[in-house]
C-alpha positions as CSV (number, residue, x, y, z in Angstrom):
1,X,4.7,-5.7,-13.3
2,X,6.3,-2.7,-11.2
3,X,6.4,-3.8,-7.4
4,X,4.5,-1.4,-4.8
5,X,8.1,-1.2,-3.0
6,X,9.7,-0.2,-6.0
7,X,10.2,3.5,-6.6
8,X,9.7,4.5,-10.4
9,X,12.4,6.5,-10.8
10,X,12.0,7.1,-14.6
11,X,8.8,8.2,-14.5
12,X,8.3,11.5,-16.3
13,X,5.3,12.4,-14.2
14,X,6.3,12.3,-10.8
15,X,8.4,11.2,-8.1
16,X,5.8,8.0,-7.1
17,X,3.3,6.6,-9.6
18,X,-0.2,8.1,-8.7
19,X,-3.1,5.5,-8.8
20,X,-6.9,5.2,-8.6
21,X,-8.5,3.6,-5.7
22,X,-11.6,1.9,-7.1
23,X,-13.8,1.7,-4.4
24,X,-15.7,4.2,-5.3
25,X,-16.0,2.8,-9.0
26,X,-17.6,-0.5,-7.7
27,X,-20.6,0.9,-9.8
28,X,-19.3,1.1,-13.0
29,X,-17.8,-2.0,-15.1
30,X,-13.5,-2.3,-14.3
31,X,-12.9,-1.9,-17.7
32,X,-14.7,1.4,-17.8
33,X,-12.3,2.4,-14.8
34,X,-9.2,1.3,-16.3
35,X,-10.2,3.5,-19.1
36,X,-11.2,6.6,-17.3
37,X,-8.0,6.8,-15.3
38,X,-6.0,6.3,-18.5
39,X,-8.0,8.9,-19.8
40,X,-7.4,10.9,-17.1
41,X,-3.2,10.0,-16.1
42,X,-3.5,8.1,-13.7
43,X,-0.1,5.6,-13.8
44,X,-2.0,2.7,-12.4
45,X,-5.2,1.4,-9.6
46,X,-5.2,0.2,-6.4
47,X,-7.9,-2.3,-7.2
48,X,-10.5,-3.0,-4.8
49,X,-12.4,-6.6,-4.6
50,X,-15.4,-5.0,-5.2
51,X,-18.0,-5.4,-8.0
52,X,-17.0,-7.1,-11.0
53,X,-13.3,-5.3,-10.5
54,X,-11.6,-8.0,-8.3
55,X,-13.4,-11.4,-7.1
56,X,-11.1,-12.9,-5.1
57,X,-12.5,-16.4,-5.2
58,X,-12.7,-16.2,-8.9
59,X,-8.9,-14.9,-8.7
60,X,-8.0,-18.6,-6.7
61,X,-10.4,-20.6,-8.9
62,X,-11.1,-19.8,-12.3
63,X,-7.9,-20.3,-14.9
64,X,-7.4,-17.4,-17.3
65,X,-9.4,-14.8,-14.6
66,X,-6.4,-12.8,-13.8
67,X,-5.1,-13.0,-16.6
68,X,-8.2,-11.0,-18.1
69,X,-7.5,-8.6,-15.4
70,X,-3.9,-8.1,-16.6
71,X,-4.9,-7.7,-20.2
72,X,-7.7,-5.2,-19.4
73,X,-4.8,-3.0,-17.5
74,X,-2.5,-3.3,-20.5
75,X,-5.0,-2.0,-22.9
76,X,-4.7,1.1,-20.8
77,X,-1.1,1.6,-20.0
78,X,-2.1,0.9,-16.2
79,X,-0.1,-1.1,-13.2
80,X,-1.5,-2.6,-10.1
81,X,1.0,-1.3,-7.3
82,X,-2.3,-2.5,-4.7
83,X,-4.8,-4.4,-3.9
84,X,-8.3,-3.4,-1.0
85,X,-10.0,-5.6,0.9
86,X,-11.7,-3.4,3.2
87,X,-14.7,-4.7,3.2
88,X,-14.5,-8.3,3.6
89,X,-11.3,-7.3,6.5
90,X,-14.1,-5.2,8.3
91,X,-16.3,-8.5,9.0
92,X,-13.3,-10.2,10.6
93,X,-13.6,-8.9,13.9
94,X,-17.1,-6.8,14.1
95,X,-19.8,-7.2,16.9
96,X,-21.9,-7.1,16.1
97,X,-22.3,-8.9,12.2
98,X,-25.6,-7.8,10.9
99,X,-27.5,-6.2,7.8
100,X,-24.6,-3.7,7.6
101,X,-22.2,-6.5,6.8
102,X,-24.3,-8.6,4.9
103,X,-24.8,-5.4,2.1
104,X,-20.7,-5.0,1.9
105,X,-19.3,-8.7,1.7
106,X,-19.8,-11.3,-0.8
107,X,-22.8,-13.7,-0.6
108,X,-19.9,-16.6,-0.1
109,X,-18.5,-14.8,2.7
110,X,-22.2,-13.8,4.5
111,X,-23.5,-17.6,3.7
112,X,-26.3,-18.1,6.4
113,X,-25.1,-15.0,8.2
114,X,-24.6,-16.9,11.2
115,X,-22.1,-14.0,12.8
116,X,-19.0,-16.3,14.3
117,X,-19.2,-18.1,10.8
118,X,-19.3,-15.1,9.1
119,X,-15.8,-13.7,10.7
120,X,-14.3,-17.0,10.0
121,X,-15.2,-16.7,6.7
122,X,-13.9,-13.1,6.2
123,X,-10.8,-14.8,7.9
124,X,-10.4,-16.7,4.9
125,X,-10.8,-14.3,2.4
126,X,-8.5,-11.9,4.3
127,X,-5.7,-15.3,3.6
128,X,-7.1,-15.3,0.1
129,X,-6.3,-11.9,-0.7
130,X,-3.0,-12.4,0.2
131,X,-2.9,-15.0,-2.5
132,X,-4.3,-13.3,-5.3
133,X,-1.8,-10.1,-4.7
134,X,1.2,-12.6,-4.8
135,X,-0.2,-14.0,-8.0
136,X,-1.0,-10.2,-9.1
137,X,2.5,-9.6,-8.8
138,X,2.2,-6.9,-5.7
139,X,2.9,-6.6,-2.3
140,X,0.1,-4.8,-0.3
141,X,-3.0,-5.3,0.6
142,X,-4.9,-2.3,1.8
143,X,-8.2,-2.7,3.8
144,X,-9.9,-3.0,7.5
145,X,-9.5,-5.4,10.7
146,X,-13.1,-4.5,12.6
147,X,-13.5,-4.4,15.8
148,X,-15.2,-6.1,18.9
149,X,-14.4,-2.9,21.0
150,X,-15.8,0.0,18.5
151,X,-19.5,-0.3,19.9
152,X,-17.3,0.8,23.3
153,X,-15.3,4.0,21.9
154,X,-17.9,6.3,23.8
155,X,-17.2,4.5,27.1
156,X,-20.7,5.3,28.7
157,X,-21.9,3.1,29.8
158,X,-18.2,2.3,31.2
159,X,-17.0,-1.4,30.9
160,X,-13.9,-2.1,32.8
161,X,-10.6,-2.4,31.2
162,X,-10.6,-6.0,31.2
163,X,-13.2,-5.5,28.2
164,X,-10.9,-3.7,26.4
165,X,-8.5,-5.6,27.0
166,X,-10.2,-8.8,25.2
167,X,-11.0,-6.7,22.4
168,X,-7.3,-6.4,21.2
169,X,-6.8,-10.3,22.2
170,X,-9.5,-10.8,19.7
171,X,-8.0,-9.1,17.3
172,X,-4.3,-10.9,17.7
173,X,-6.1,-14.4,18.0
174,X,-8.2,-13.6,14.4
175,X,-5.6,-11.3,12.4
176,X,-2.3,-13.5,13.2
177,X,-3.5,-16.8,11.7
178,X,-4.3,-14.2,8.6
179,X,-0.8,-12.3,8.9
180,X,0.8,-15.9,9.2
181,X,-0.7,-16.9,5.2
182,X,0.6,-12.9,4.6
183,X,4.3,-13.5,5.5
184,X,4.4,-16.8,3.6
185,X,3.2,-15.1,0.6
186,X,5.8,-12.1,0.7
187,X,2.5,-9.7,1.0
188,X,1.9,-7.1,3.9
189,X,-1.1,-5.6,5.0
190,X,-1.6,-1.8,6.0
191,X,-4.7,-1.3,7.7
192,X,-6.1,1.8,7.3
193,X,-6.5,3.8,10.5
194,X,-10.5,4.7,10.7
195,X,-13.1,4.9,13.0
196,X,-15.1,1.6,13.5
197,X,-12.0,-0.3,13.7
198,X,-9.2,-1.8,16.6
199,X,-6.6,0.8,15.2
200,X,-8.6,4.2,14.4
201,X,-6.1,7.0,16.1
202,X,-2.6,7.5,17.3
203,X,-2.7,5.6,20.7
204,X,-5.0,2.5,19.5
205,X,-2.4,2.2,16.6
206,X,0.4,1.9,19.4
207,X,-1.6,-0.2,20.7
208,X,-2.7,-2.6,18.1
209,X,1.0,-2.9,17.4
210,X,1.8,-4.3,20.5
211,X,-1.3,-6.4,20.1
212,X,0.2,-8.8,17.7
213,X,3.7,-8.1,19.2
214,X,4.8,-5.2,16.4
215,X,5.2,-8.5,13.5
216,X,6.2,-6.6,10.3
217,X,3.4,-8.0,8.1
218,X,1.2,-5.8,9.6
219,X,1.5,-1.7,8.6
220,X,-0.8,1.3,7.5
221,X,-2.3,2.2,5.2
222,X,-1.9,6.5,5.5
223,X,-5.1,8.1,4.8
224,X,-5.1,11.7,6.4
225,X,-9.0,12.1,6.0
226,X,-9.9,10.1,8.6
227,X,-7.0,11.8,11.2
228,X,-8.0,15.4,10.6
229,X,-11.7,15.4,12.0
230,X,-10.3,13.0,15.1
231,X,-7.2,15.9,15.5
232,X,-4.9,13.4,15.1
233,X,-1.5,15.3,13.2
234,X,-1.1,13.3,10.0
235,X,2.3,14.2,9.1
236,X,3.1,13.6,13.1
237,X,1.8,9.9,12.4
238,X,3.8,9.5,9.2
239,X,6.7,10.6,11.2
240,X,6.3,8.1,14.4
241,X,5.4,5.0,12.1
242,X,8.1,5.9,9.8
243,X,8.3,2.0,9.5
244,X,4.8,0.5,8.8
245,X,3.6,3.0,6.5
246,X,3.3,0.6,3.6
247,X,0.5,2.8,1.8
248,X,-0.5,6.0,0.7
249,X,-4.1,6.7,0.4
250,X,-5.4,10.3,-0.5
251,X,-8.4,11.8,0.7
252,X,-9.2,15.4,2.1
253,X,-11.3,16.6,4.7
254,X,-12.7,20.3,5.0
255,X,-13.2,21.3,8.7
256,X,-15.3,23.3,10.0
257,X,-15.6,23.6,13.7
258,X,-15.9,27.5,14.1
259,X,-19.8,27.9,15.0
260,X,-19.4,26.5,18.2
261,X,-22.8,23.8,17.4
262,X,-21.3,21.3,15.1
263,X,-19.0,18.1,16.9
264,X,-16.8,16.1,16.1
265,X,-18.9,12.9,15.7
266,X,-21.0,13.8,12.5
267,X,-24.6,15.3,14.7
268,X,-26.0,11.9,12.2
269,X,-25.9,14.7,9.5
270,X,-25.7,13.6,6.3
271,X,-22.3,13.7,3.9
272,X,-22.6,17.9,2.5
273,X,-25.0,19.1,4.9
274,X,-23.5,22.7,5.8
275,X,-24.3,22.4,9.5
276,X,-21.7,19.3,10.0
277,X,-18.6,20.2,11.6
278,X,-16.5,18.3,8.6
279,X,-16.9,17.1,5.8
280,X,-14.8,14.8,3.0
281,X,-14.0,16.7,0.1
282,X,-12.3,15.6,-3.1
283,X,-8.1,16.0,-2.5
284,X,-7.0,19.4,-2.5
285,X,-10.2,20.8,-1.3
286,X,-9.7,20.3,2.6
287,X,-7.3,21.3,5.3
288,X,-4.9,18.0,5.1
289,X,-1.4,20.3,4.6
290,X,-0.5,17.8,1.7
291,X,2.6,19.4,1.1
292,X,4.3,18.6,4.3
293,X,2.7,15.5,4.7
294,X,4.6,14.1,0.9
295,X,8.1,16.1,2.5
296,X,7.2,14.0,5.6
297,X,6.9,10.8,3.0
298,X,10.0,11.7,1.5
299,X,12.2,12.0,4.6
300,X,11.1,8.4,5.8
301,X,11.8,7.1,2.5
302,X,8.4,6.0,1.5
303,X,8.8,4.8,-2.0
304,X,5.1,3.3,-2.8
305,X,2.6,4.6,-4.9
306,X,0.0,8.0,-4.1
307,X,-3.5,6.1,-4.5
308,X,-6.1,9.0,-4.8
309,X,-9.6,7.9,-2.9
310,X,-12.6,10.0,-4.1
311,X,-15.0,10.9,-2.0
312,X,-17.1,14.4,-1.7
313,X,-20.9,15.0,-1.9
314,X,-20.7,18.3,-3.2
315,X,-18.5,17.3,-6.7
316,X,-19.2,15.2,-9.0
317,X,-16.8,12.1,-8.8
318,X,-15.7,12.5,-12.9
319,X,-14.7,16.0,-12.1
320,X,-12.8,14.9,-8.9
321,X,-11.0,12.3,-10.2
322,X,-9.4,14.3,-12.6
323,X,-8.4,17.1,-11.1
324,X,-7.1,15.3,-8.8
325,X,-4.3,13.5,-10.4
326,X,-2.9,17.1,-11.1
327,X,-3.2,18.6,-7.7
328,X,-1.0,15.2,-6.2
329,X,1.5,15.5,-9.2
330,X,2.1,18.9,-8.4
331,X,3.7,17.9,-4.7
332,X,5.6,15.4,-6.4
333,X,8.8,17.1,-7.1
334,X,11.9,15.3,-8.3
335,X,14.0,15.4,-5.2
336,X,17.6,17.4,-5.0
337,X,20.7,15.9,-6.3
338,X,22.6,17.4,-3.4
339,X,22.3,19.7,-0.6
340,X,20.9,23.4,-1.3
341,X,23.9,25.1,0.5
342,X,26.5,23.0,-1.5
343,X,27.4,25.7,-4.4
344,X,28.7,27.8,-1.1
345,X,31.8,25.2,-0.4
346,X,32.8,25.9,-4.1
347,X,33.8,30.3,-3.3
């Protein structure tokens, strides 16, 4: 099984292996994926533990379970270069833990949905994942931390910086035990940077670095969707944290600021509604510059696969999906052999 830190090099297709985030597929049976990204050319998923796709427990437990997993893959030509925890990793360090939790994480993780209990328990799973990608044969897991701090971002009313301050202490005492079960498995762990959690723009990624004292199991997880609306220059970030970009995510966002009424922060609009100043739109379909931001991959070396994340209200997902495996193949160009100018020492 191809590594996530291996570069496939022979690959006809493109320059990285372009996968299917499955996330958004909870819905639908993981064989049914498996076979729709086949259909459609994807090279492999980035499987999330959603659903009936990925029960981590099951994974630890059951004899034969991954095994079915494997076997389903196969049948469609697929790889797992990654695997998501996102929802179970955004328990971990939440304040509060309430009905919103209790509808993303498993029922053995919510239990009595006593809240500290609940974090511990997401805690565990966090380790577990880290267990089941060994076993999978890959080295990321992608996903979310929380935060204690989030219900804060607005800063009115203010709370001194002491606050703050215990919020990323929080987050080192919870998330290095979990890193600690990540490093003996081999395994690291990019957080995506997004709203709602410790690490959600440039500066509180500096930060949460130096939270758990820059330890190299911890990375990101690059999704530019979440950047654009916050102004936050994608290929910039891809740039700066040249070293702890240990995924590729793929999402768009279409902006539109220009009627001087829509902000930043959504107005509670709901997803397509034309008076909201941005929107997430299937890749390709928004203002992320996706072609400097793969030359910006490229020049730090980035050798992991292009995981395509669907999300638009105003496409249908089937159509979405599809096209979009073309549009990121198409800024996947075999690099050069040697430099551009070189035929000029040969006059």
């Amino acid at each position: 099984m191809t590594d996530a830190s291996t570069p496939v090099s022979d690959s006809p297709k493109s320059t990285h292996p372009v996968t299917l985030f499955t996330g958004q597929w909870a819905d639908l049976p993981f064989e049914e994926v498996a076979r729709l990204a086949a259909e459609w050319g994807y090279d492999g998923l980035e499987i999330a533990a959603s659903g009936d796709h990925l029960d981590l427990k099951l994974a630890e437990e059951e004899p034969g379970y991954l095994e079915q997993r494997r076997e389903i893959l196969k049948r469609y030509g697929l790889e797992v270069y990654a695997i998501s925890n996102h929802l179970t990793g955004q328990a971990v360090c939440d304040a509060p833990i309430d009905f919103r939790h209790q509808a993303i994480v498993r029922p053995y993780t919510w239990g009595d949905g006593d809240a500290e209990g609940v974090r511990q328990r997401a805690a565990e799973d966090m380790k577990r994942s880290a267990r089941v990608a060994r076993k999978l044969g890959v080295d990321t897991v992608v996903g979310f931390t929380g935060s204690s701090i989030w219900p804060y971002v607005a800063m009115f009313p203010p709370v001194p910086a002491s606050v703050i301050d215990a919020g990323y202490e929080d987050f080192a005492a919870r998330w290095n035990p979990i890193l600690d079960v990540f490093d003996a498995e081999g395994v690291r762990f990019a957080h995506e940077v997004h709203p709602g959690e410790i690490a959600y723009d440039y500066w509180t990624s500096v930060r949460t670095l130096e939270a758990i004292g820059h330890r190299e199991a911890f990375g990101f997880n690059w999704d530019p969707s979440h950047m654009m609306w916050q102004g936050v220059d994608p290929v910039g970030f891809i740039l700066d944290f040249k070293d702890r970009i240990y995924h590729v995510d793929c999402k768009d966002t279409r902006l539109r600021p220009a009627n001087g009424r829509a902000g930043i922060m959504g107005s509670h609009l709901a997803w397509g509604d034309p008076r909201r100043g941005w929107d997430f739109v299937s890749t390709g379909h928004g203002d992320v510059p996706w072609e400097d931001s793969f030359r910006a991959l490229e020049s730090i070396g980035y050798s992991g696969p292009i995981s395509v994340e669907w999300e638009d209200a105003g496409m249908d997902r089937l159509h979405g999906a599809a096209e979009a495996v073309g549009f990121i193949r198409s800024k996947l160009w075999p690099l050069p052999t040697a430099s551009f100018d070189a035929a000029f020492s040969n006059q």
